[in-house]
C-alpha positions as CSV (number, residue, x, y, z in Angstrom):
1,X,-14.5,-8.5,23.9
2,X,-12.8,-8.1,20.4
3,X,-14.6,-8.2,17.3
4,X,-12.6,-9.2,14.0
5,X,-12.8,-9.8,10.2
6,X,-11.2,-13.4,10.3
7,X,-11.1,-15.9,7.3
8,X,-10.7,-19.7,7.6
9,X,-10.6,-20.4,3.9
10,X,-9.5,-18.7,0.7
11,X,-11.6,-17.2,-1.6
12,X,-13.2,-14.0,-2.7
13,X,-13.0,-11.7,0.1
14,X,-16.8,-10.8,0.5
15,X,-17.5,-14.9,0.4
16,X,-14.9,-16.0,3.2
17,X,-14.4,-12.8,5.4
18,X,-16.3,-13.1,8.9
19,X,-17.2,-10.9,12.3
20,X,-15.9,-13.3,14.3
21,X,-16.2,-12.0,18.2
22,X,-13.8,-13.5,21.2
23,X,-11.7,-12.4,24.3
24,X,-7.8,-11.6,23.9
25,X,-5.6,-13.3,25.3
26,X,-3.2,-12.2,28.0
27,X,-0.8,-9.6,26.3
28,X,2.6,-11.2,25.7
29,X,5.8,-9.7,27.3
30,X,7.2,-7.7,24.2
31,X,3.8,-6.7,22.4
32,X,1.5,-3.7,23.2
33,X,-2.1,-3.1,23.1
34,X,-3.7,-0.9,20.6
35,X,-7.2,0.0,20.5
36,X,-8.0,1.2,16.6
37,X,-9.0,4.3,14.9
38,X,-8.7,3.3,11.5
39,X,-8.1,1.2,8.5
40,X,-7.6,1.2,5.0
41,X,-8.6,-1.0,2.2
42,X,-6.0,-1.2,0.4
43,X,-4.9,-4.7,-2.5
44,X,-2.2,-5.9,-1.0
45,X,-5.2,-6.7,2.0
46,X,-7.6,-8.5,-0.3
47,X,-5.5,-10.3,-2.3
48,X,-4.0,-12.6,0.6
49,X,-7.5,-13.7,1.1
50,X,-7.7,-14.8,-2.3
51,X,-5.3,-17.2,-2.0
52,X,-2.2,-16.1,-4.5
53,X,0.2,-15.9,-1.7
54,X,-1.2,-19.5,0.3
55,X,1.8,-21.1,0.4
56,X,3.0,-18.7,3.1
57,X,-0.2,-18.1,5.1
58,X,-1.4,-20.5,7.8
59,X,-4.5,-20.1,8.8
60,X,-7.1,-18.9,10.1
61,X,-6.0,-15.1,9.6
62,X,-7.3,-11.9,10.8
63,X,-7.4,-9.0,7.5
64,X,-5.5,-6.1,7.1
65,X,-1.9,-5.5,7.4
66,X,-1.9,-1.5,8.1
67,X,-3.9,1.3,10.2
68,X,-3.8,4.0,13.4
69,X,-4.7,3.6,16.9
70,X,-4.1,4.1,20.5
71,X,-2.3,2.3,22.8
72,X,-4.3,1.3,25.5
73,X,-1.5,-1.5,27.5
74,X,1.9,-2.1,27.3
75,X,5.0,-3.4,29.9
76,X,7.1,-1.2,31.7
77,X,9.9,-0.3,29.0
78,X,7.1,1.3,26.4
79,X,4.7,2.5,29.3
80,X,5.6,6.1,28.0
81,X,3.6,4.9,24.6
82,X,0.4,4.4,26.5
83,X,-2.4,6.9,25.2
84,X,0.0,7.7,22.0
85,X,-1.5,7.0,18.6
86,X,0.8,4.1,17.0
87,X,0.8,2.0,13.5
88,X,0.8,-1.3,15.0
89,X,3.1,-3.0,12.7
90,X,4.2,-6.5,12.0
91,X,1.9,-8.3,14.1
92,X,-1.9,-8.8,14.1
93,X,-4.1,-8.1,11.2
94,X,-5.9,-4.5,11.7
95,X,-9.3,-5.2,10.6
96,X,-10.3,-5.8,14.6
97,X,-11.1,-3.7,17.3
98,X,-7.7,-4.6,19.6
99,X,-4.6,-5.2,17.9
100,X,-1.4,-7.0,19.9
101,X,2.0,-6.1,17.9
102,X,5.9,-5.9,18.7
103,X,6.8,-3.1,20.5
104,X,9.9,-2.6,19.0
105,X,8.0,-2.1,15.6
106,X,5.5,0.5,16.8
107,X,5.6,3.7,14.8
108,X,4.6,6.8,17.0
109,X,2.5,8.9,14.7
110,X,3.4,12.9,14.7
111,X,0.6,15.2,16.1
112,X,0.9,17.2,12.9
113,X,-0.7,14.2,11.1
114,X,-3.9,13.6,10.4
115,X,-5.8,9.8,11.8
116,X,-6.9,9.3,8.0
117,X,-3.4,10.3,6.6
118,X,-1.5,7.9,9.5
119,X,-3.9,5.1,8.6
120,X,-1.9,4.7,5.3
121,X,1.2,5.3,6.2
122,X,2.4,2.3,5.7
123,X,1.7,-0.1,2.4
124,X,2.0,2.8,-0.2
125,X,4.6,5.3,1.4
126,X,7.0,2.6,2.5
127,X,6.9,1.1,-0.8
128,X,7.4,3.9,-2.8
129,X,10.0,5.0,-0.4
130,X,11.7,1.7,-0.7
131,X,11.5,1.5,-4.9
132,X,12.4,4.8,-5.5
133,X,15.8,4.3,-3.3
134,X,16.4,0.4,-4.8
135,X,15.9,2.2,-8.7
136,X,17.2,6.0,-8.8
137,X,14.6,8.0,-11.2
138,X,17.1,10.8,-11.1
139,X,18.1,12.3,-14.5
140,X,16.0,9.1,-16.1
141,X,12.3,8.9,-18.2
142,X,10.3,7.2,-15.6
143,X,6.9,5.9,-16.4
144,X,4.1,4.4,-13.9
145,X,0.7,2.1,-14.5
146,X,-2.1,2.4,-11.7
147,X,-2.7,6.0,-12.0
148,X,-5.6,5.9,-9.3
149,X,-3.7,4.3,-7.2
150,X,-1.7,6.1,-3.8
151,X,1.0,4.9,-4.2
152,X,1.5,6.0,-8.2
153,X,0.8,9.7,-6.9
154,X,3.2,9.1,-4.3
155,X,5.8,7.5,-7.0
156,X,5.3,10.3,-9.3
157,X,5.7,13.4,-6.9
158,X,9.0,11.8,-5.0
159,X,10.2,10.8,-8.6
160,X,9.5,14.8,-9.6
161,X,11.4,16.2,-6.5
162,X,14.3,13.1,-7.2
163,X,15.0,15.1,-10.4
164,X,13.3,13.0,-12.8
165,X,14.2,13.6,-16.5
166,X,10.2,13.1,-17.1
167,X,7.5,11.1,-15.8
168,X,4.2,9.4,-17.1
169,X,1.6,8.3,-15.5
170,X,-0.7,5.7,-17.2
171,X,-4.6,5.9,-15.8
172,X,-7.8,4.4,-16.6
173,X,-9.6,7.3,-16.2
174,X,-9.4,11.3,-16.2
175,X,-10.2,11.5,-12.7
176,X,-6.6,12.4,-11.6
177,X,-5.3,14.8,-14.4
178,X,-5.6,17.8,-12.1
179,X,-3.3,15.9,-9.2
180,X,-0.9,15.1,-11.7
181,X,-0.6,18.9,-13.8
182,X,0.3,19.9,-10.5
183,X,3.5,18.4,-10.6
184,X,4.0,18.2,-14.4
185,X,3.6,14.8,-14.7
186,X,2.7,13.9,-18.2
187,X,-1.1,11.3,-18.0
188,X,-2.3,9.0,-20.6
189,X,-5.2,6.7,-20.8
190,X,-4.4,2.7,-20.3
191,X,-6.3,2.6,-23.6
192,X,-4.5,4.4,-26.0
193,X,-2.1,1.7,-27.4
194,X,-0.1,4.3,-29.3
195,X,0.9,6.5,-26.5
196,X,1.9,3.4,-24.4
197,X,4.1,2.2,-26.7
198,X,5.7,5.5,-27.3
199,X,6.1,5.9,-23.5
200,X,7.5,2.5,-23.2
201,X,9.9,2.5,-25.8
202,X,11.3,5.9,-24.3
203,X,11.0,4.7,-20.4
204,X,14.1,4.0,-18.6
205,X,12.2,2.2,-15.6
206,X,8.8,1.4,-15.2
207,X,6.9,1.0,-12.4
208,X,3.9,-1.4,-12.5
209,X,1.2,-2.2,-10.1
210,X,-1.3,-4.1,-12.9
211,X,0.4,-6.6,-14.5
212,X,-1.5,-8.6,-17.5
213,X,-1.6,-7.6,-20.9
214,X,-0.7,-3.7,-19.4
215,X,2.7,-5.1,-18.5
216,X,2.7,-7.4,-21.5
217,X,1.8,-4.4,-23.9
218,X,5.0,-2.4,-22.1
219,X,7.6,-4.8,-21.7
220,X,7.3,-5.7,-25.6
221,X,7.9,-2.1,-26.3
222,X,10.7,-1.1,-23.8
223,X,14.4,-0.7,-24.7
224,X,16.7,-3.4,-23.4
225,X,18.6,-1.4,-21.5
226,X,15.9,0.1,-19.7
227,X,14.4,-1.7,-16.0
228,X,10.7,-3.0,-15.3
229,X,9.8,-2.8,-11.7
230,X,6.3,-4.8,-10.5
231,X,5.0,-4.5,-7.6
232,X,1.3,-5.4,-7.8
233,X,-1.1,-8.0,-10.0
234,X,-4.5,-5.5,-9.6
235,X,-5.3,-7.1,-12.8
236,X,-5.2,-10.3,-11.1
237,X,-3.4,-11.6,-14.6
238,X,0.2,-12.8,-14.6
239,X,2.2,-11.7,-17.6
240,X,4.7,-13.2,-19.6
241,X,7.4,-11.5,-21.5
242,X,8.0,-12.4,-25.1
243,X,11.7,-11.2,-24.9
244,X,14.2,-11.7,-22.2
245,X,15.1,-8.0,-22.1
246,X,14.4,-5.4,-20.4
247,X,15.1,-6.9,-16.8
248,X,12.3,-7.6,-14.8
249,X,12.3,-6.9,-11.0
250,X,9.8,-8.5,-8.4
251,X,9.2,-5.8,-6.0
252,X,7.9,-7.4,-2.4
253,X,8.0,-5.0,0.5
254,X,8.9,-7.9,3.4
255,X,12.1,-8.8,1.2
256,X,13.2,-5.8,2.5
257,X,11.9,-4.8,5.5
258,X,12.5,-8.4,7.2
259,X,16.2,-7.2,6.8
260,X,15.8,-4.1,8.6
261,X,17.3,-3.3,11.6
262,X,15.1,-1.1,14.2
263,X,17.2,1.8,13.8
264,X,16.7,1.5,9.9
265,X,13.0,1.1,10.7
266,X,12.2,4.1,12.5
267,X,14.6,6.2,10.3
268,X,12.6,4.7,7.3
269,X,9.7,6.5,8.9
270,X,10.6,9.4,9.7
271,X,11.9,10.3,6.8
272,X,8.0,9.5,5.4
273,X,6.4,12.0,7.3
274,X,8.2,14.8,6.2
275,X,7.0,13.6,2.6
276,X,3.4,12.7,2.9
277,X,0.9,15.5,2.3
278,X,-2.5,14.9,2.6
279,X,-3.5,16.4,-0.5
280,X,-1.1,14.1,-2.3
281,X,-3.0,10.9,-1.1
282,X,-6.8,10.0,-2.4
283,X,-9.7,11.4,-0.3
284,X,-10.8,9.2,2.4
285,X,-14.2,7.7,2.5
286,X,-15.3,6.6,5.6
287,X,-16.9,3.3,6.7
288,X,-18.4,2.1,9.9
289,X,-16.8,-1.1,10.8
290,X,-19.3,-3.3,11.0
291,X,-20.5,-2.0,7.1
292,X,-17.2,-3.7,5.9
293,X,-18.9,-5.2,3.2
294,X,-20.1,-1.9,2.0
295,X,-16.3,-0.4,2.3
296,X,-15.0,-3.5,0.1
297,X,-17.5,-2.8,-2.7
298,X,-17.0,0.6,-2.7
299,X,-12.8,-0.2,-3.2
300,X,-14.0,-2.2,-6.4
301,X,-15.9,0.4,-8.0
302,X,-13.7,2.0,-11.0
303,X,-15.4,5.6,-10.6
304,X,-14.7,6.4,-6.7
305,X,-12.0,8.6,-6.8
306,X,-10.8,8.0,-3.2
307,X,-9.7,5.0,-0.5
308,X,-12.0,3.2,1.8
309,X,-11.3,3.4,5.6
310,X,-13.0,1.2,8.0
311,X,-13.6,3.2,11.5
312,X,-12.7,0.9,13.9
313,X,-13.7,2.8,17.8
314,X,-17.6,2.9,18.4
């Protein structure tokens, strides 16, 4: 018996999520069976639900699009996976007890890294992987919204060791200064107009996650020459330029990874685990699966200073 977070209409997440308990069906020929450890809460989950990308979701769905297990089945040519801990990628949602994905997708996870650590290895580090190759930071002012956020830490650090001219990190609160003195990355506050103008006006691409009047505030004060990368509405606000300059990018990870071959795929990956460091990703906070509701709540609340995980195994 599996037991899933399905919805079967859009809305607000806490509104149209449900348990929803049933059998799985017979594995297919070229999927494999992983029983899960963990996984995160992370926007790019919750905003699906929502509705803002409906036009390209049928459904009913099951939630989450990243996480760690064990693979429990699997035919003959990936039998030497069985009992390995996997990201089960590109198939199922992971907010369920059993997930069925491609085997040719399946990212073995290295013993040296942690469940909590593999769990995300996937949303943030791939797309900060992938921006930071599409848009060079090297030798260039580089500045980055979402401070809180994993995958601005993870932005900021790989930007550093790309040899960065500088980089700025815009936050909300002062929660992260000490993660970001470590690597001499310069922090402001989201609410001091001044400075994000000046870092604007001197930032030769930008990364955004926020959109709204953030992105709004920035893009009026950039250079022309200079690049705007977004990646992510957590404001939930569009934004609208008032000049046509500086060029805007529209960062989507599947425009990039549907393109991938499988060679490309795993190399992708295993270049990513020598990067990620668990002290360079937010502290973990730990909920049982069936407290879901709790875990979501907890993601929304401006002072926790870390990422919800939903423990999947019993």
């Amino acid at each position: 018996m599996n037991s899933a977070l399905c919805y079967r209409q859009f809305g607000i997440p806490e509104d149209v999520l449900k348990l929803e308990l049933s059998n799985k069906d017979l594995l297919k020929e070229d999927c494999i069976r992983v029983q899960m450890l963990y996984a995160p809460i992370n926007a790019s989950d919750l905003i699906p639900i929502t509705g803002a990308y409906q036009h390209r979701i049928i459904l009913p769905q099951i939630a989450g699009y990243e996480g760690v297990g064990e693979v429990i089945e699997a035919p003959l040519t990936y039998r030497h996976l069985i009992g390995k801990r996997v990201l089960p990628l590109r198939g199922e949602g992971t907010w369920q007890h059993f997930v069925d994905s491609p085997a040719k997708y399946a990212i073995q996870v290295p013993d040296s890294i942690d469940d909590t650590i593999a769990a995300r290895a996937y949303i943030n580090p791939v797309a900060a992987w992938l921006m930071l190759k599409l848009y060079s930071p090297q030798g260039k002012h580089i500045l980055v919204t979402a401070g809180g956020a994993d995958c601005a830490k993870l932005l900021c650090k790989w930007a550093v060791n790309l040899q960065a001219l500088f980089v700025t990190v815009i936050c909300r609160s002062d929660n992260h200064v000490q993660f970001y003195n470590k690597y001499g990355v310069k922090n402001i506050n989201q609410n001091d107009t001044e400075a994000l103008k000046y870092f604007a006006a001197h930032a030769d691409i930008v990364f955004d996650a926020v959109g709204g009047e953030l992105a709004e505030t920035i893009l009026n004060h950039m250079s022309d020459s200079s690049e705007f990368v977004s990646y992510g509405l957590l404001s939930g606000t569009f934004f609208q330029p008032k000049k046509r300059l500086p060029k805007v990018h529209w960062f989507h990870i599947r425009q990039y990874i549907n393109n991938m071959d499988q060679i490309e795929w795993f190399n992708m990956f295993n270049e990513i685990w020598t990067k990620l460091n668990q002290i360079d990703l937010n502290e973990p906070y730990l909920f049982k699966f069936n407290d879901w509701l709790s875990a979501i709540k907890a993601y929304h609340q401006v002072s926790m200073n870390g990422k919800p995980l939903l423990v999947m195994a019993e």
